[in-house]
N, C-alpha and C positions, 0 to 999 in steps of 0.2 A: 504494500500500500504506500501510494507517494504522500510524502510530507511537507508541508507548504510553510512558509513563511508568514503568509496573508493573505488575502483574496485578490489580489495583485498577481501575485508569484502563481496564482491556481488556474487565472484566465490567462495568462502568459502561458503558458506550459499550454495551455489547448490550440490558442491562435499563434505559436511563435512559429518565427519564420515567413519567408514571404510571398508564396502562397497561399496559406489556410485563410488569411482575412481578404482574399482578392474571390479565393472561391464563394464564403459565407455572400461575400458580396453579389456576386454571380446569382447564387441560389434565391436570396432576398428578393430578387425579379421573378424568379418563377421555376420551379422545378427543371432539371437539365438532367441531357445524356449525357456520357463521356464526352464523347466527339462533339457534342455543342460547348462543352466546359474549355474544352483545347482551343477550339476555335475564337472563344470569348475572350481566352487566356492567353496570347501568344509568348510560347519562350519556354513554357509547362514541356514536358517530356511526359510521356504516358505514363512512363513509369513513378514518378516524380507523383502526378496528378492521381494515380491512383491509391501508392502510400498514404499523399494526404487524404486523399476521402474515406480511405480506413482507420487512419488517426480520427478524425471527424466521426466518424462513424462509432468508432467505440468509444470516443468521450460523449457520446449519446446527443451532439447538435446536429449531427447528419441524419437522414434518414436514408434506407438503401432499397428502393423495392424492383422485385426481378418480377417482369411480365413473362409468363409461360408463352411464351412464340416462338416460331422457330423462322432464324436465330432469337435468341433470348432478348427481350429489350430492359434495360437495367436502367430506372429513371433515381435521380439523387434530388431528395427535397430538404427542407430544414425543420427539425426539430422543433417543439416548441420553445426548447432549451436553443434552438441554434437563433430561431427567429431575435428572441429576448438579447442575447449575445450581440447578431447584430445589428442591433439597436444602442445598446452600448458603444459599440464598436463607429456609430457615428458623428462624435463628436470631435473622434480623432480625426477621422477622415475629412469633416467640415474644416479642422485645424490645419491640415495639411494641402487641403487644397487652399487655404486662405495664405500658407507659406510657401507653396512650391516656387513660387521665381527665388525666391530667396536660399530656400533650400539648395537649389538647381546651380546660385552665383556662388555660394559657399562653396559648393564641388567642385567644380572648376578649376 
């Protein structure tokens, strides 16, 4: 069992990395396949995209549902816990769209 500092350190450890809050983001529009997540996402590696969504998945914000068709269609929606998440997760994002030029001239 993991052990947390805070509740900081607990939502950290679900969304770290850069990735899992671009995906949560993705899904907060509307249920996706793989292959619309890739395409939403460009720079993801399948492989990559799919770790995360099993990360996601067993910290219980993802949801995974496999349609019986053949082939299988495997749709990825958000949790109630991932919805609430991100919703959180938008204030950062307001903040950083309000500082990207700045950000952007730092790097440089």
């Amino acid at each position: 069992m993991a052990e947390f500092l805070c509740g900081l350190d607990a939502a950290v450890t679900v969304v770290g990395g850069k990735w899992k809050p671009l995906i949560l983001w993705a899904l907060s529009v509307e249920p996706r396949r793989t292959g619309e997540l890739r395409r939403e996402l460009p720079g993801v590696s399948e492989k990559v995209l799919t770790q995360q969504l099993r990360e996601l998945e067993n910290d219980g914000v993802v949801h995974r549902e496999i349609h019986q068709e053949v082939p299988p269609r495997v749709v990825y929606s958000l949790t109630a816990e991932g919805a609430q998440l991100d919703r959180a997760l938008r204030p950062l994002g307001e903040w950083g769209e309000e500082h990207m030029d700045g950000i952007r001239e730092a790097r440089r």
